[in-house]
ZALUMDO-865306 format. One record per atom (N, C-alpha, C): atom name; x negated, y negated, z negated. Coordinates in steps of 0.1 Angstrom, whole numbers, always signed. Each point is the difference from the previous one (the first is absolute). Layout:
CA|X|Y|Z
...
***
This chain:
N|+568|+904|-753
CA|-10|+10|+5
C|+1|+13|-8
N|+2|+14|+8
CA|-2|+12|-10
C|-11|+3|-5
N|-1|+6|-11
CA|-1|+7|-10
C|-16|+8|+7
N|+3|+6|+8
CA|-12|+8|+10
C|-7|-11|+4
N|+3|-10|+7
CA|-7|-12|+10
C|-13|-7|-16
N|+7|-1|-8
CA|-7|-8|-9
C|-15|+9|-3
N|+8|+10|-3
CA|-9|+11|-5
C|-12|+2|+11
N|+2|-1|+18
CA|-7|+2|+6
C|-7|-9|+1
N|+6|-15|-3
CA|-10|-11|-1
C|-13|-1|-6
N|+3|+7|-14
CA|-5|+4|-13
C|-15|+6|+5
N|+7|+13|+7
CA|-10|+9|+2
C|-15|-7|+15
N|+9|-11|+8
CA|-9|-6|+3
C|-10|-6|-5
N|+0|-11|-12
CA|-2|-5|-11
C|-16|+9|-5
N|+6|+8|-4
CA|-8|+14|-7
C|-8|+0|+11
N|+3|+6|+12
CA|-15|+2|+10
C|-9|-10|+2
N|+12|-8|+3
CA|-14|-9|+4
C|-8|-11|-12
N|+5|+7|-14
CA|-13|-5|-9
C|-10|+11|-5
N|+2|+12|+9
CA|-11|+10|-3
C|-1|+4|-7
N|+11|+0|-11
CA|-3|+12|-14
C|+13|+8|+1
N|-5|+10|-11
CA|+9|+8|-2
C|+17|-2|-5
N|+13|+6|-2
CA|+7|-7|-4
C|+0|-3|-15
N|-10|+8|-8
CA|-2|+2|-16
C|-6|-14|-1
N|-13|-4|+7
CA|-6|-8|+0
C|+9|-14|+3
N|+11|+1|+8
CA|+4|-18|+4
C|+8|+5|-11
N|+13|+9|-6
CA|+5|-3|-8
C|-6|-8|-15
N|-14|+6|-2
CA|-6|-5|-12
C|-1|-16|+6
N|-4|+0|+11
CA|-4|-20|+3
C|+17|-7|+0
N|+12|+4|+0
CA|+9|-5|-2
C|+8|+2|-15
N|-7|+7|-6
CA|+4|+4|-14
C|+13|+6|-1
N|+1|+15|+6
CA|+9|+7|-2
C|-2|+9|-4
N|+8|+12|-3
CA|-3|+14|-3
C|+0|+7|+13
N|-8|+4|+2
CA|-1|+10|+15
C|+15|+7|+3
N|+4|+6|-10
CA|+9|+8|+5
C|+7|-6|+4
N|+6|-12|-4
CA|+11|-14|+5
C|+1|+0|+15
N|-17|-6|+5
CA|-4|-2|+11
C|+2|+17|+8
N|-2|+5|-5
CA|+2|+9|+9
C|+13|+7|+2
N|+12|-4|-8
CA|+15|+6|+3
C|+8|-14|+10
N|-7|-11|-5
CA|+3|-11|+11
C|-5|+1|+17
N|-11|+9|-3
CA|-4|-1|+18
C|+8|+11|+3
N|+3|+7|-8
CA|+9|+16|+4
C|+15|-3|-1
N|+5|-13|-2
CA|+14|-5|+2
C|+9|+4|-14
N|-6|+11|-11
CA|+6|-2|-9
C|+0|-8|-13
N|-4|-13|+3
CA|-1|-9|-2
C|+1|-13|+0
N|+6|-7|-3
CA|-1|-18|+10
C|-11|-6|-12
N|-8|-9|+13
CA|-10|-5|-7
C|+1|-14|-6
N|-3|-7|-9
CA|+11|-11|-9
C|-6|-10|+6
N|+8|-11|-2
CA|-9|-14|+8
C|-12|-7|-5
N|-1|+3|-18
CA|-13|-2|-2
C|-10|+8|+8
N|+0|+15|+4
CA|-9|+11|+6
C|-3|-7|+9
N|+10|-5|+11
CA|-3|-4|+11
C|-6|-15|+6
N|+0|-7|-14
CA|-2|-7|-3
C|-22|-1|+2
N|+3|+6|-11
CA|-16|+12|-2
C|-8|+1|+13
N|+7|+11|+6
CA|-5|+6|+10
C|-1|-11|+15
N|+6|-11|-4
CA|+2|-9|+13
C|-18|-8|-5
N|+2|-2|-12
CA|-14|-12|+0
C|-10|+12|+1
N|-3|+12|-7
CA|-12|+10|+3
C|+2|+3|+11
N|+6|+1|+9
CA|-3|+1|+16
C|+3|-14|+6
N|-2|-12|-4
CA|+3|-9|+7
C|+6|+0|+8
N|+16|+7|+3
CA|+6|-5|+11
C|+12|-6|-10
N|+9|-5|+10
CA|+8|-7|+2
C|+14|+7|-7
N|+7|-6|-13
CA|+8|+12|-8
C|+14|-3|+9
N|+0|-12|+7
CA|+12|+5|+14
C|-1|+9|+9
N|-11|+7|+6
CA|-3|+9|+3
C|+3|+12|-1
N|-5|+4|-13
CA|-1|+13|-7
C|+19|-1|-1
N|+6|-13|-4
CA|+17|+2|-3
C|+2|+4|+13
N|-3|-4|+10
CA|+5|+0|+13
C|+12|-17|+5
N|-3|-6|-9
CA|+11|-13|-3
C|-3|-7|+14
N|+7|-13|+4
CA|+2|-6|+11
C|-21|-5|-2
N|-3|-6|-15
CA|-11|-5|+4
C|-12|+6|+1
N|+3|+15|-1
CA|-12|+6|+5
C|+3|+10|+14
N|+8|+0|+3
CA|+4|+4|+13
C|-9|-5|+13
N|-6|-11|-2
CA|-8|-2|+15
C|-17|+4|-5
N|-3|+5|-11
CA|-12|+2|+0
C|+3|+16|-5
N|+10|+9|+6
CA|-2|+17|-3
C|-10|+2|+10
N|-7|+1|+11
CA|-7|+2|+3
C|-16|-2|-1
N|-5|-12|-10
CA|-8|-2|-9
C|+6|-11|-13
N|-2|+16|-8
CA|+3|-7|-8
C|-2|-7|-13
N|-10|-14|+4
CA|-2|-6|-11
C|+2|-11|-7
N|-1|-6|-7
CA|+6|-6|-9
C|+4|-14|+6
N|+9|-2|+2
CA|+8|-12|+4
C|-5|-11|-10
N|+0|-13|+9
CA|-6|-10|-11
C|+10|-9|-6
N|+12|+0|+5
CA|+12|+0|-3
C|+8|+8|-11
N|-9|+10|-3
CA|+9|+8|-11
C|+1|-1|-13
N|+9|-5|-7
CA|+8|-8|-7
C|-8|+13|-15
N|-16|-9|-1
CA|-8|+12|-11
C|-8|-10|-6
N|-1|+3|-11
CA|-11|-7|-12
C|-11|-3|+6
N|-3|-10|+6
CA|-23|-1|+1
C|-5|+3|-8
N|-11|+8|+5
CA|+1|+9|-10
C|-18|+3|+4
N|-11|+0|-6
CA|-14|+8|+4
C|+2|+12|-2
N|-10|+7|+9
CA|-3|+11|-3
C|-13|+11|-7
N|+6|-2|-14
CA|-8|+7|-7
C|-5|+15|+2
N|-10|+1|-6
CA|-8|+17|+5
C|+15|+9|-7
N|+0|+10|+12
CA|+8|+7|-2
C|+20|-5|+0
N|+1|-10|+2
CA|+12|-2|+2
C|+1|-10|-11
N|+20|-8|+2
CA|+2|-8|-10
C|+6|+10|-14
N|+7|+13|+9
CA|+5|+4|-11
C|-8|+8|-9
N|-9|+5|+4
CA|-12|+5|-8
C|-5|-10|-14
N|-2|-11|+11
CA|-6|-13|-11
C|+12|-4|-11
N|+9|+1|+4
CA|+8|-2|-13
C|+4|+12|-10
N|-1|+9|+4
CA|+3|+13|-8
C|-13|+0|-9
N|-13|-2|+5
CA|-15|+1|-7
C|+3|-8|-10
N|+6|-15|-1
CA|-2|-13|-4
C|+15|+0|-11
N|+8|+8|+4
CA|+7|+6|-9
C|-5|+7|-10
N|-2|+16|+2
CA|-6|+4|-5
C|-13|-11|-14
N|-8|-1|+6
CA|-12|-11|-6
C|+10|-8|-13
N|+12|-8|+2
CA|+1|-7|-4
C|+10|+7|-9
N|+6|+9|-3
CA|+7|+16|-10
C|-11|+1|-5
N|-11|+5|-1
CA|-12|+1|-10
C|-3|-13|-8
N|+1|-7|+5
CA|-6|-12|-7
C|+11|-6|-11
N|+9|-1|+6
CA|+16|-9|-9
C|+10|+12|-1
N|+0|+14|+7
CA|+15|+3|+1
C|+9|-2|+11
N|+9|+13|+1
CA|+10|-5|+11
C|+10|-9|-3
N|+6|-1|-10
CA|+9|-9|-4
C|-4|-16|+0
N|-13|+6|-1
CA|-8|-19|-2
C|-7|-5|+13
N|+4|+5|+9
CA|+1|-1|+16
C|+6|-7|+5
N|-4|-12|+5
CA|+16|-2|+8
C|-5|-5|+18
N|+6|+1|+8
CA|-3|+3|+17
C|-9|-11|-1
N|+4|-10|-6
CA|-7|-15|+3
C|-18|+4|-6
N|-2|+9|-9
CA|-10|-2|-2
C|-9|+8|+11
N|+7|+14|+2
CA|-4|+6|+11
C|+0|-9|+13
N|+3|-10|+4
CA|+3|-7|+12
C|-15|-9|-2
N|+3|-1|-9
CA|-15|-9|-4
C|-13|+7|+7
N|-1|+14|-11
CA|-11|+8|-1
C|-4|+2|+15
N|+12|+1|+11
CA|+0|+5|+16
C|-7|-12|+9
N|+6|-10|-6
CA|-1|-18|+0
C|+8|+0|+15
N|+14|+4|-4
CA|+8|-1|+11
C|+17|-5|-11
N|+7|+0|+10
CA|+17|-2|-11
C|+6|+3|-5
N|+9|+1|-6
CA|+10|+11|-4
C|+6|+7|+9
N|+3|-8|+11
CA|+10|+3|+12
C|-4|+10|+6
N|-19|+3|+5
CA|-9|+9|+2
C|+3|+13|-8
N|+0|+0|-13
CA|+2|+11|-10
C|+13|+2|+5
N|+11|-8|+0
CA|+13|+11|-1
C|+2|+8|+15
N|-6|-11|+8
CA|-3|+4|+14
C|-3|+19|+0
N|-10|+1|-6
CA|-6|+11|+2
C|+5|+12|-11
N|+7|-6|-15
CA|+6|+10|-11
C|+12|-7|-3
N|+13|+0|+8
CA|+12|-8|-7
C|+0|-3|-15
N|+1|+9|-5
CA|+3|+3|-14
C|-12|+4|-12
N|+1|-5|-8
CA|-12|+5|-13
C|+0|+16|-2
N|+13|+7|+4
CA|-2|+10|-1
C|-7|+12|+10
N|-2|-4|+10
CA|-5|+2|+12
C|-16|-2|-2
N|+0|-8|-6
CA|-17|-10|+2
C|-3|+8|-14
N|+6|+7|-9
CA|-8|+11|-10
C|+1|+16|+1
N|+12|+2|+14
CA|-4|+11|+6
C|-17|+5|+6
N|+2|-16|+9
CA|-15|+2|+7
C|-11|+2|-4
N|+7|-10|-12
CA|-18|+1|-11
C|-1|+18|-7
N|+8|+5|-3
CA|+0|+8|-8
C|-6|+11|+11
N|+5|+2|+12
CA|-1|+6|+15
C|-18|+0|-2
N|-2|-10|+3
CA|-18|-4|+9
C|-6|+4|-15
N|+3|-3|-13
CA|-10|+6|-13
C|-1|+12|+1
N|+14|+13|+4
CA|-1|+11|+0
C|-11|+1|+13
N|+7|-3|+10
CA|-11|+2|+9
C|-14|-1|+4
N|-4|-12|-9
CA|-17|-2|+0
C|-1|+9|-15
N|+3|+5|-11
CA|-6|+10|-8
C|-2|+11|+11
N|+11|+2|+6
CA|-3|+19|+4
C|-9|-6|+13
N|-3|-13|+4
CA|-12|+1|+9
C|-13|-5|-6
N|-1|+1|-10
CA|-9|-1|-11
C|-5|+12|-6
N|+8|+9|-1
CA|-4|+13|-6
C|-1|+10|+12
N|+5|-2|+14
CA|-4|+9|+8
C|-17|-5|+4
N|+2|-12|-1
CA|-22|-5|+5
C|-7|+7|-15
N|+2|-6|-14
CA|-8|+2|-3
C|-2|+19|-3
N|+9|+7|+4
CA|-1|+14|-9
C|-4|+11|+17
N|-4|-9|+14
CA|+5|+6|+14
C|-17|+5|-2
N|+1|+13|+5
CA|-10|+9|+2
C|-3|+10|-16
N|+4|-4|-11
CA|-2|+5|-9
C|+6|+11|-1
N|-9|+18|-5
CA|+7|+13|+7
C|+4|+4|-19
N|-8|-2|-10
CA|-2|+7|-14
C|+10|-9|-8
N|+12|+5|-4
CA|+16|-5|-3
C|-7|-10|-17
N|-10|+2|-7
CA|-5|-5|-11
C|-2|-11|+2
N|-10|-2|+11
CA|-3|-10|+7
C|+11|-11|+3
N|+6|+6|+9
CA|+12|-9|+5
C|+8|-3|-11
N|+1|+4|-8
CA|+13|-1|-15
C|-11|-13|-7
N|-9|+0|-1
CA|-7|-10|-4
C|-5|-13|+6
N|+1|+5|+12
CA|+2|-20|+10
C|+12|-4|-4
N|+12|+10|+3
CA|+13|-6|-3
C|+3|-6|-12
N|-11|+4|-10
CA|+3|-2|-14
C|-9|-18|-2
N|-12|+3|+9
CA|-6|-9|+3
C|+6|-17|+7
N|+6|+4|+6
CA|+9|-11|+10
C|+13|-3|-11
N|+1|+10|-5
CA|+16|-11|-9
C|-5|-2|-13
N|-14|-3|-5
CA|-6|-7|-11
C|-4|-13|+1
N|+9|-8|+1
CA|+4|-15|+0
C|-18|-10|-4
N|-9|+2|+6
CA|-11|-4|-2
C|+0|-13|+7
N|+0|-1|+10
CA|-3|-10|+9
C|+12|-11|-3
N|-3|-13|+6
CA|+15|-11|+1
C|+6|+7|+8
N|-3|+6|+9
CA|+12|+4|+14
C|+8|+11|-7
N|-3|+12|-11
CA|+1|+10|-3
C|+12|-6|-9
N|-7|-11|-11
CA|+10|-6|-10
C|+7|-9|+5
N|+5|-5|+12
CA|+9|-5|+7
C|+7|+8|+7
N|+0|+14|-1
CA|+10|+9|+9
C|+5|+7|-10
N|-5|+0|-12
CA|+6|+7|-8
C|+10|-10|-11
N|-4|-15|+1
CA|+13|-9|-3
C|+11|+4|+5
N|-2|-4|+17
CA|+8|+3|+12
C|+14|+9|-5
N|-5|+13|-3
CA|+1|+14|-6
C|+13|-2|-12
N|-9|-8|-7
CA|+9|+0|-16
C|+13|-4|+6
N|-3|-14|+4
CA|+10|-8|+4
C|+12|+8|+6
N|-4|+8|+9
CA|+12|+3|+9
C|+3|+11|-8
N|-6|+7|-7
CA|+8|+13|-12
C|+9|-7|-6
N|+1|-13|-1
CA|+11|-4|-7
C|+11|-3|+8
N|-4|-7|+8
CA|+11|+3|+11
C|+7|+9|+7
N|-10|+8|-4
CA|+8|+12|+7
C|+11|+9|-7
N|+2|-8|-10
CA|+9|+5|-15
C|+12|-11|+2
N|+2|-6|+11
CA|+14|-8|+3
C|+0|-6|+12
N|-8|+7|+9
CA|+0|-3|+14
C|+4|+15|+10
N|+13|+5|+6
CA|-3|+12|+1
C|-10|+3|+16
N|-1|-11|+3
CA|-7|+4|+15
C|-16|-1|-4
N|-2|-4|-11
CA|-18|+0|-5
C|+1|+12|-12
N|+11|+3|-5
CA|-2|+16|-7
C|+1|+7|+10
N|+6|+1|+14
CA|-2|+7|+12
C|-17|+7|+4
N|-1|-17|+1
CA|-18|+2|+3
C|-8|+5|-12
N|+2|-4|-5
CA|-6|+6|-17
C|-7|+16|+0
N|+19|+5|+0
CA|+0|+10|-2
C|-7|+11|+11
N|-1|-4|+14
CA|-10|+2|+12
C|-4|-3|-2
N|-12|-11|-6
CA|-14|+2|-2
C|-7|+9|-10
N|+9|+5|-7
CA|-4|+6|-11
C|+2|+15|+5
N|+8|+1|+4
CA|-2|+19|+3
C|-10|-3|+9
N|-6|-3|+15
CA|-9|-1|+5
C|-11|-2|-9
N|-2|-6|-6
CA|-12|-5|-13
C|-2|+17|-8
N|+10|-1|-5
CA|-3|+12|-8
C|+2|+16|+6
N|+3|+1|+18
CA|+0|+10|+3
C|-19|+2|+6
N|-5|-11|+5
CA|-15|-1|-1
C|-12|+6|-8
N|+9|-1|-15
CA|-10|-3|-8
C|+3|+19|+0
N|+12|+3|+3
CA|+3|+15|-3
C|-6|+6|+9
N|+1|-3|+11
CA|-9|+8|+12
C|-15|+2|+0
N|-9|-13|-6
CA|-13|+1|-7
C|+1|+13|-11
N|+7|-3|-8
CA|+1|+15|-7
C|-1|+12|-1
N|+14|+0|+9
CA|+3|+14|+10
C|-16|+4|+3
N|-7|-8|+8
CA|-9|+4|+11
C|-13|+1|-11
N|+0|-2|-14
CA|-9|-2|-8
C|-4|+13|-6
N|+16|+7|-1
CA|-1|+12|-8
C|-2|+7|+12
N|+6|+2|+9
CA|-1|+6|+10
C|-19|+1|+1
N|-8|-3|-1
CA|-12|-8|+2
C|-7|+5|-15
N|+5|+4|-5
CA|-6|+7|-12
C|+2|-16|-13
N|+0|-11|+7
CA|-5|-13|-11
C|+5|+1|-8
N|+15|+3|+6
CA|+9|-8|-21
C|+4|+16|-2
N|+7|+0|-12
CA|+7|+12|-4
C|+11|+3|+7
N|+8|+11|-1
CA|+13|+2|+4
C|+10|-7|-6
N|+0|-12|+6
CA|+12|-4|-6
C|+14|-4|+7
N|+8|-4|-3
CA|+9|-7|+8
C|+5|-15|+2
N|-6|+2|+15
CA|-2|-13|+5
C|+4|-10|+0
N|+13|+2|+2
CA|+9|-10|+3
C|+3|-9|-18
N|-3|+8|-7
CA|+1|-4|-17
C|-14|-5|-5
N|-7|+4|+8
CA|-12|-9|-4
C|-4|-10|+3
N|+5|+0|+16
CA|+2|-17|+6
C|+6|-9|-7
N|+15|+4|-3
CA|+8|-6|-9
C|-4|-5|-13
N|-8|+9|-7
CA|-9|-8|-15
C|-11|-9|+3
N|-11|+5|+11
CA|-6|-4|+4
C|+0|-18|+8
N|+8|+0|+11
CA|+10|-15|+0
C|+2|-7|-9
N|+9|+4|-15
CA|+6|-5|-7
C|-7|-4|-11
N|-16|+6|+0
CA|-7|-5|-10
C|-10|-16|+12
N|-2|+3|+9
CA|-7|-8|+7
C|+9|-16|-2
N|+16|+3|+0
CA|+7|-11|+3
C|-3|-11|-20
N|+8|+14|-4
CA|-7|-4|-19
C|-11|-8|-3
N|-11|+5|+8
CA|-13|-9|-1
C|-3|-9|+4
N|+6|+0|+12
CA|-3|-15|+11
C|+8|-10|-6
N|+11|+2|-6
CA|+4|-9|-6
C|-3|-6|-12
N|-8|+10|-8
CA|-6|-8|-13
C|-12|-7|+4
N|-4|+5|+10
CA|-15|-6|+7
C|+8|-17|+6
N|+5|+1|+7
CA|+6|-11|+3
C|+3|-15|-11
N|+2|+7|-8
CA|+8|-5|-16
C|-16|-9|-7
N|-10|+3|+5
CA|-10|-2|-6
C|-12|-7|+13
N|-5|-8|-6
CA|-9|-9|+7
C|-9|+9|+10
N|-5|-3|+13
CA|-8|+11|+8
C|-13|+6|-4
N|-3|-7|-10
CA|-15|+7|-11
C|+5|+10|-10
N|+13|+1|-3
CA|+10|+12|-6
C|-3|-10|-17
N|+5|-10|+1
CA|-3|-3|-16
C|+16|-10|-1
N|+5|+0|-14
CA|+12|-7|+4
C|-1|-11|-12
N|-1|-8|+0
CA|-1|-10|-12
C|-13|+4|-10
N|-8|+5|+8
CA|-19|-3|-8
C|+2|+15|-4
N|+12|+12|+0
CA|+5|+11|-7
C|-7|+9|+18
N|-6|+10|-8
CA|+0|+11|+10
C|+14|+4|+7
N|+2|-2|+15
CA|+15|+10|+1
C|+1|+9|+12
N|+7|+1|+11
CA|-8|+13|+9
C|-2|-3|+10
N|-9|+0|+2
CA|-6|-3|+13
C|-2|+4|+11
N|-3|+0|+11
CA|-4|+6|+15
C|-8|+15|-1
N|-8|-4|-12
CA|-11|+15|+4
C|+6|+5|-13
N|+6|-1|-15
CA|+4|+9|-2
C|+15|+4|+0
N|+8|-1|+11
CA|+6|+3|+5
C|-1|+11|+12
N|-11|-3|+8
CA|-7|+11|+10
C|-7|+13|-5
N|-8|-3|-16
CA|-6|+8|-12
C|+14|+11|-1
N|+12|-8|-8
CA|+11|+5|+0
C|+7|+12|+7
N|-3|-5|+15
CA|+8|+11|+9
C|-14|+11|+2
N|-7|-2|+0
CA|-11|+12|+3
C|-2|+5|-8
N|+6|-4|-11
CA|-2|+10|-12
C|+16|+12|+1
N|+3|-10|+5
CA|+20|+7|+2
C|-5|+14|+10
N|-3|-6|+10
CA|-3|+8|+16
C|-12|+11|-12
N|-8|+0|-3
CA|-12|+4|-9
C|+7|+14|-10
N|+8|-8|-5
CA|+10|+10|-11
C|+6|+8|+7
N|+15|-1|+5
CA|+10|+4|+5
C|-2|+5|+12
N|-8|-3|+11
CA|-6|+3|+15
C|-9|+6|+2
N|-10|-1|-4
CA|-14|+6|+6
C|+4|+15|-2
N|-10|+6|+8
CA|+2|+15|-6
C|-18|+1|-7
N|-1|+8|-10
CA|-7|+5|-9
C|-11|+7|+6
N|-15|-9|+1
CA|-10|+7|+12
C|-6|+11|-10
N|-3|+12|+10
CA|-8|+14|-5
C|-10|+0|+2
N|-9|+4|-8
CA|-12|+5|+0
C|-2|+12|+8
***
């Protein structure tokens, strides 16, 4: 089948589950832009993708190939009961969702390296065959993860900081949201460590890395930009203040991490959640604010 045909299939797929193409690519765990050079043909979409995109639209992945065994259902096309696929439930939001989450989860807890599919197959309470079904390779299956973390932070920081107009303000939710307070907060920011290290001998997760981080810290620069602009902070230069600014956040979250969630480390005071947050607003305080007049 060509290259076009697939891709049209695709874009059937997409309509008829009602979301946008940003939106199914996140439920198949890809990077948008992927999905969207594959429906524009400069692209071929891989058999794990298709793979993906056959169970979140429930049709039939002979189909979508155009192969002999989905050939009598192009006209509706759903999922042949015949089709040589994992049984499999269907968990909220998809299987591949549920294993990328459950991935994730289980990198905070033990580590990537101290992962292995079986345990993830567990956590899904489906097989391994399921897992490779959906991520061939380990390397694939910490793309995705690293994929869906970046993408639930930046939809994390667009809810909590959306409507906020005074750039002080907004520099302080953001400062607020990456102060590892909560389990959820200290379980993303494991997540985090973990893959920094990986990302120092993996080059398709120093890929991602290094895209999450100019996005990360071109954010934190545009709050700024729009701060001085705004009379808030001084004149400074933005893009260098993000940069310190980032690099002290990353500094702290990690000694914070290093130390029990009450900030104490063997009966010894050590840093904690809130003076770690103390920390940066004294940073933002010093170096940022601009100097009010009487």
């Amino acid at each position: 089948m060509q290259q076009d045909e697939v891709a049209a299939r695709v874009r059937q797929v997409i309509d008829a589950a009602g979301v946008s193409a940003r939106e199914f690519a996140r439920r198949i765990v890809i990077d948008p832009s992927k999905l969207s050079r594959s429906l524009n043909g400069t692209r071929r979409f891989t058999a794990a993708e298709l793979a993906r995109i056959a169970d979140i639209g429930a049709v039939d992945l002979g189909w979508l190939l155009g192969s002999a065994t989905g050939a009598a259902v192009t006209a509706s096309p759903v999922r042949s009961a015949s089709a040589p696929r994992p049984p499999v439930p269907s968990p909220e939001g998809g299987r591949p969702l549920q294993i990328v989450r459950e991935t994730v989860r289980l990198i905070a807890e033990r580590g990537f390296h101290a992962v292995r599919v079986a345990d993830i197959a567990a956590a899904c309470h489906t097989s391994t065959a399921a897992i490779h079904y959906h991520f061939p390779g380990r390397d694939e299956l910490l793309e995705a993860a690293v994929r869906w973390c970046m993408d639930e932070d930046t939809r994390r920081r667009a809810d909590v900081t959306a409507g906020t107009r005074h750039a002080g303000d907004e520099l302080r939710l953001l400062i607020e949201l990456q102060t590892p307070r909560t389990e959820q907060q200290r379980r993303q920011w494991c997540v985090w460590l973990d893959l920094w290290a990986e990302a120092a001998r993996t080059t398709t997760v120093g890929r991602l890395h290094g895209e999450y981080y100019r996005q990360w810290r071109g954010t934190v620069a545009d709050v700024i930009r729009r701060g001085v602009e705004q009379g808030v902070f001084r004149p400074v230069d933005a893009d260098g203040a993000a940069l310190a600014l980032t690099a002290l956040i990353d500094g702290l979250a990690s000694q914070v991490l290093a130390t029990e969630p009450d900030g104490r480390d063997d009966g010894v005071p050590g840093t904690g959640a809130q003076a770690m947050h103390d920390a940066l607003i004294a940073h933002v305080d010093a170096c940022l604010t601009a100097p009010t007049t009487d």
